[in-house]
N, C-alpha and C positions, 0 to 999 in steps of 0.2 A: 504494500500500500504506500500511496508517494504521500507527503506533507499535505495539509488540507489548511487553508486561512480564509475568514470572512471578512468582509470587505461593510462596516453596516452604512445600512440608504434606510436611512427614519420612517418609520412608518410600513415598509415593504415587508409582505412576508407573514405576515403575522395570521393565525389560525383562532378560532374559539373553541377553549376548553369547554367549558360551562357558561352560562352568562354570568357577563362580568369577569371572565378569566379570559389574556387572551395570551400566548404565547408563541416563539419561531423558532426554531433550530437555528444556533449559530455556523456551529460548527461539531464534528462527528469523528471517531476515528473508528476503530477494531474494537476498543472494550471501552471508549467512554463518549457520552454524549451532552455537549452544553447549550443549554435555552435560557432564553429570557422572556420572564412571564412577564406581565403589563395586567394589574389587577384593580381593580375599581373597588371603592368603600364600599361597605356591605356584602362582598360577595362572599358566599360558603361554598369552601371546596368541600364533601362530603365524608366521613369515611370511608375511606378504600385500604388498599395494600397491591402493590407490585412486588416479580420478583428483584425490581432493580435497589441498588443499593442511591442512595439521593443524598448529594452532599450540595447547600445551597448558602446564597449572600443575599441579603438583605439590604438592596443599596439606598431606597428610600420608602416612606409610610410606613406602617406598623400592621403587624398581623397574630394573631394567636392562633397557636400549633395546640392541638388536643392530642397526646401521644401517652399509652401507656398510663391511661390514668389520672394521666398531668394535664395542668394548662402552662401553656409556656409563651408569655407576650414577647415579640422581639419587636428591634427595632433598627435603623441606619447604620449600619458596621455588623450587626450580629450574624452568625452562622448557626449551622446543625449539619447535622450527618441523620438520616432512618435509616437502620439496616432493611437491607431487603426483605418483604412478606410480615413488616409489622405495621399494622393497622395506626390509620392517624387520618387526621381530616384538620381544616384551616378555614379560619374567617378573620375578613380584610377588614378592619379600625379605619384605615386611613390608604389613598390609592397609594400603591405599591407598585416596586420595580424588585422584581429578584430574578437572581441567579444561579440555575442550579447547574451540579453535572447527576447527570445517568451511570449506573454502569451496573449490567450489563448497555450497551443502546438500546434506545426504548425505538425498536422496529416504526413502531406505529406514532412514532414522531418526525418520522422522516417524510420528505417533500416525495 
């Protein structure tokens, strides 16, 4: 596999998760893959679980992660890690930009 770079153009690209989530594939390799979601106030991501392991950034707004029991509010610099296949769900305080990586890649993010 050769080197892969993205190039961003504002606004392009972009998919809907759920309403009010909206996210793009940056960029992808063999075992990792990084997106940037675009999340609007109010929105509930539900709980689920993937097998992918999801390590993300928090660049701006505030969101609360329900994992394992917990509430966990994050905000501007913060991070996490979910290991793969543990149940969590997420609701947006304030609009949001984050960034995660995948790994395994999540097939079904791809263009």
């Amino acid at each position: 596999m050769s080197a892969r770079f993205y190039k961003r153009k504002d606004g392009e690209g972009y998919r809907d998760l759920v309403e009010g989530i909206r996210f793009k594939t940056l960029v992808y390799g063999e075992r990792t893959l990084l997106a940037e979601f675009r999340i609007k106030e109010g929105a509930v991501l539900p709980e689920h679980s993937h097998p992918h392991e999801q390590t993300g950034y928090l660049v701006s707004g505030r969101v609360v992660f329900r994992v394992e029991g917990r509430r966990i509010e994050v905000g501007p610099g913060d991070s996490w890690n979910i290991p793969g296949n543990l149940p969590h769900s997420a609701e947006v305080l304030e609009d949001a930009v984050i960034i995660e990586v995948f790994s395994p890649v999540r097939e079904e993010y791809l263009d």
